[in-house]
N, C-alpha and C positions, 0 to 999 in steps of 0.2 A: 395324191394321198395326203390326207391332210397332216397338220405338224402338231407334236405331240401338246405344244403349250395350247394348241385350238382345243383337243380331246379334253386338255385339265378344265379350263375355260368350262367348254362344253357340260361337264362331268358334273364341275361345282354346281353352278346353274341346274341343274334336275335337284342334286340334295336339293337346295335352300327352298325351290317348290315343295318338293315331298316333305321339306319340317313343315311349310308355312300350312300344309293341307292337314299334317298330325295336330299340328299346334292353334289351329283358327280356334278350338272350343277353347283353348286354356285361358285362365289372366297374363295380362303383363306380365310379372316378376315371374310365373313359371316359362313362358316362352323364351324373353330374358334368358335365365338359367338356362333352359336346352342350348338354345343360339348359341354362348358361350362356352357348354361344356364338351372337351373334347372326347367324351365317352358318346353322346348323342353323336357326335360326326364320325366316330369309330362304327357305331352302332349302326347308321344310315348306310355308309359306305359298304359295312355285311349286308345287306336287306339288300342291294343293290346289284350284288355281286351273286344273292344265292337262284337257282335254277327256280320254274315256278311254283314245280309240286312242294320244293321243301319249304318254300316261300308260303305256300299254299297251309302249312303241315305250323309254319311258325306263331300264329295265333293259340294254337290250342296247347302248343308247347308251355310256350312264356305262361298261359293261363295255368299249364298243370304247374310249372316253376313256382308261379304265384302262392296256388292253393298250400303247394308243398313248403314254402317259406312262410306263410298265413301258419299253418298247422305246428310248425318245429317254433313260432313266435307263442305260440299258446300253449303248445308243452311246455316250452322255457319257463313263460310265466308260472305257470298252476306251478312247475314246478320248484321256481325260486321265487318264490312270489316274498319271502322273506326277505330275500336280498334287495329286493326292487322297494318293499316299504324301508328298510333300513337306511337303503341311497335316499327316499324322499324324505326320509326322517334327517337324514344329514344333509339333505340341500337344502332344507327347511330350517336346522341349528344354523348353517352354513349363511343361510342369509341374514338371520338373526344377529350374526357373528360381525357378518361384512355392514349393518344398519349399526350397530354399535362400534362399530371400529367406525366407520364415516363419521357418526357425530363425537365419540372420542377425538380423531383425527382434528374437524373441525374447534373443539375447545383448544386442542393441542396449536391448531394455527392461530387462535382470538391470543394465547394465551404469551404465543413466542417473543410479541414484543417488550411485553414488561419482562419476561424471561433474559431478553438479549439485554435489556435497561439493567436487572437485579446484575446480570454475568457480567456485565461490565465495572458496574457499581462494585461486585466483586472481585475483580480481576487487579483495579487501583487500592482496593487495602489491604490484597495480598501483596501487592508491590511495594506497598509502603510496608509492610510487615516482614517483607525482605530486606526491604532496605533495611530496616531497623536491623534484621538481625543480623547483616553481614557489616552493619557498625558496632554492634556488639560482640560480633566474632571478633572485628581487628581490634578492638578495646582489649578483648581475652587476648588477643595473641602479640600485644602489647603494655600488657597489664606491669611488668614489673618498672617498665619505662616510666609510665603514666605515673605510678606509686612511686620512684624517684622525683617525677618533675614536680609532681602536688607537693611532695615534702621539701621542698627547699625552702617555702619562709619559716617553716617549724627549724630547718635547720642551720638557714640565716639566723633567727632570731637565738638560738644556741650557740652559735660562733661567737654574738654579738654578746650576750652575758658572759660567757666565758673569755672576751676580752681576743676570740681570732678574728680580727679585723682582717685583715690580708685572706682569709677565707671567706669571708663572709664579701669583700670587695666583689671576689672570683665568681664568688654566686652571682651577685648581681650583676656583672658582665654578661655572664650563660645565661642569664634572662633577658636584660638587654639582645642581645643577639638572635633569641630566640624568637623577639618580638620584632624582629625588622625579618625571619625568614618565616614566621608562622604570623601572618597576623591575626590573630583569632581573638574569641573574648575570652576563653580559660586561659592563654597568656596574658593577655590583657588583665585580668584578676590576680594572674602570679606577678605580673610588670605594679598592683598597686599593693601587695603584699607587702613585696620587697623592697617598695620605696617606703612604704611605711615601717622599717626594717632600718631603712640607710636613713631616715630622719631621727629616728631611736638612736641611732649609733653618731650620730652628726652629733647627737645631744651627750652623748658620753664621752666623746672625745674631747668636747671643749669642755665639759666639765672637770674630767682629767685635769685639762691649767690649769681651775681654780683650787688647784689642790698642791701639796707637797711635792715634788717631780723634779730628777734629776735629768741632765743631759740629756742621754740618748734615750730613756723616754719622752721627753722633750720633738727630739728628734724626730722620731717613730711617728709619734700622733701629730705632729708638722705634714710628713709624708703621706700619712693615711688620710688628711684633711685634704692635700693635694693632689691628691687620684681620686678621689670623689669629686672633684671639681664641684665642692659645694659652694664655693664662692668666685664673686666673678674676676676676682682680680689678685694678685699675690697681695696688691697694698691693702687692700681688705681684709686679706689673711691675717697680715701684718698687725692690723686692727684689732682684729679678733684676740690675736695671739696677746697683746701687752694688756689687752682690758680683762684679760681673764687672768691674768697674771698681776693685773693691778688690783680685781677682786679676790684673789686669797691676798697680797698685801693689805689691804683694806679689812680681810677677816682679822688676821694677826694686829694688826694695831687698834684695833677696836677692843681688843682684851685687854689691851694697856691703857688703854684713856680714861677707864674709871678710879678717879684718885679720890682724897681723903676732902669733903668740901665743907671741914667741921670749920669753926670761929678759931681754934686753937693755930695760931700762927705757924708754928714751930710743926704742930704733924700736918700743916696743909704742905712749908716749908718742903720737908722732908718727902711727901707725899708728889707733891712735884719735883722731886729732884730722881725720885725714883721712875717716874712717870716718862720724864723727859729720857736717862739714862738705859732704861730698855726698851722706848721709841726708835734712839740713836742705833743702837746694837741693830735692831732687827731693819730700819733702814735702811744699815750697812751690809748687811749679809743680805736683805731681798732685791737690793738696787744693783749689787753687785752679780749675784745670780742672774736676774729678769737680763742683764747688758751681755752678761758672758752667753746667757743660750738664745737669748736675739742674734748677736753678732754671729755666732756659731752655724744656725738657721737660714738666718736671712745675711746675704753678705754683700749685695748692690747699695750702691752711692745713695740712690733712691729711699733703699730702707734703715740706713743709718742716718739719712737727713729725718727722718718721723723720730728716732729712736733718742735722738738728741734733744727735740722736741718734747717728748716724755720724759726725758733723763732732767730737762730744763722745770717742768711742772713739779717733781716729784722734789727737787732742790727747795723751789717756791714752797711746797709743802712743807718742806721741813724748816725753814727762815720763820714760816707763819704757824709756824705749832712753838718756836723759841720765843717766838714773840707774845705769844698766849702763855704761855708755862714760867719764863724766867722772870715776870712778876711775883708772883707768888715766893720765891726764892729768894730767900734775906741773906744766906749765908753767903759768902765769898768763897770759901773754898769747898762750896758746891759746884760757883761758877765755873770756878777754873777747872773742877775735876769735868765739870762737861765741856768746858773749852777744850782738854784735852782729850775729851774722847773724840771731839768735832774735826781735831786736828787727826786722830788716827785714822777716820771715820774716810776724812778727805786723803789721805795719805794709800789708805787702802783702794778706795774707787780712782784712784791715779792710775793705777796699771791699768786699766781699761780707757783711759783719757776721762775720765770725772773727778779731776782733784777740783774742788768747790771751797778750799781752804780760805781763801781770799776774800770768799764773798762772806765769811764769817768774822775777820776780823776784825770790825766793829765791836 
């Protein structure tokens, strides 16, 4: 008996004759398509299977299937023959639609790369446009800061007319400070603010000496001269301190030295007696002042050796303004009355170690 896989075998081999003999008149591409299609090997395998009459009977069958599928195709149409131009009217827009989308499409690809160039081009000054404004948000959401820190030279330079030195110092530390933890250039512009600020105020505090000034103001603008570290050395300070203090002596005796330069003996006389007499006075009281708020001040070995030195010129100046004036001086008890003012004069600067009596009595 043979075995079932000889019968498939077998079985196969007749179809693929019986297509090749349906199939000889067709083209390629339709033979193809049967070969392949599993409805033609369904369909062979029936034809194969059926008895001969009805084999016989299936020609005229499939022909009436034919006519009657031919016939229900041509009712359809007459029948909807509107629907059928509509569909060719819309595969007709239809392609019209897909020809214009293709060369849209195609502009759309020519067009993407300056597209991706402008988007990018785009994209960096939106970012800068962000950035900007998330430095103007923190500006806003630091705004009352900012408006304190910009106003400190307006309020340095307010301290500074109004004579708060010791506030106006404090400021320029808090910018100082500011400027070694931010270094920026809006500090940097408040750092030359307020140094132009502390040179203004450098300038009114030594101005101060050349003026009328007791002790402990005295004092005070010593100290505020010495936290500014405007100078580089105390002896400098020291410097500072007597020539400014020699400059208002120097004002004050300049009002007194214009005497009387007529021919008339007697009012030049007089004229130099007067001259000399409130020279002596103010001598006495400025030499005496300048020694008490130096010593007060400055109180190293250092700064009483210069101070001595100054107290030695300022003697000299006054030997050589007697020697210029008590010519003119005919009277005798002119002389004596200045001898004795010379003598209170030295008696008085004794208590600070400046009796200079000695060197007058010639």
């Amino acid at each position: 008996m043979p075995s079932p896989s000889l019968l498939t075998n077998t079985k196969a081999d007749s179809h693929d004759e019986l297509l090749r003999l349906i199939t000889d008149t067709l083209g390629e591409d339709q033979r193809q398509a049967l070969y392949t299609s599993q409805w033609t090997c369904d369909y062979i395998t029936r034809l194969t299977s059926l008895p001969l009459d009805t084999l016989i009977k299936e020609p005229i069958e499939r022909k009436a299937e034919q006519d009657k599928i031919k016939q229900e195709a041509q009712t359809l149409a007459y029948r909807d023959y509107p629907v059928f131009i509509h569909a060719q009217e819309c595969r007709h827009t239809l392609d019209e639609t897909l020809q214009g989308l293709d060369e849209h499409l195609e502009t759309l690809i020519n067009t993407l790369p300056d597209l991706q160039k402008r988007s990018q081009t785009f994209i960096q000054q939106a970012q800068a446009i962000v950035e900007d404004r998330a430095k103007l948000t923190r500006v806003l959401e630091h705004q009352n800061v900012l408006v304190d820190l910009l106003e400190i030279p307006q309020l340095m330079d307010t301290c500074v007319w109004n004579g708060y030195y010791s506030e106006a110092m404090d400021l320029a530390s808090h910018v100082r400070l500011l400027g070694v933890q931010y270094p920026l250039p809006v500090i940097h512009s408040l750092q030359q603010q307020v140094q132009a600020s502390c040179d203004s105020m450098l300038v009114q505090l030594v101005s101060h000496l050349r003026r009328p000034i007791k002790l402990a103001a005295a004092m005070s603008i010593v100290g505020h001269l010495r936290r500014m570290e405007a100078f580089p050395s105390e002896a400098e300070l020291q410097i500072v301190f007597l020539r400014s203090r020699n400059d208002f002596l120097e004002q004050r005796l300049e009002r007194i030295r214009q005497r009387d330069t007529s021919e008339d003996v007697r009012k030049r006389s007089a004229s130099a007696f007067e001259c000399l007499k409130r020279y002596i006075d103010v001598m006495r009281e400025q030499m005496f002042e300048i020694a008490k708020q130096y010593m007060s001040i400055f109180s190293s070995h250092e700064s009483l050796a210069l101070l001595s030195d100054y107290m030695v010129h300022l003697i000299t100046h006054i030997r050589d303004m007697l020697k210029e004036e008590c010519g003119f001086i005919k009277d005798t008890s002119s002389l004596a009355s200045l001898l004795t003012q010379l003598q209170y004069c030295g008696i008085s600067l004794g208590r600070i170690g400046l009796d200079f009596r000695h060197l007058f009595v010639d």
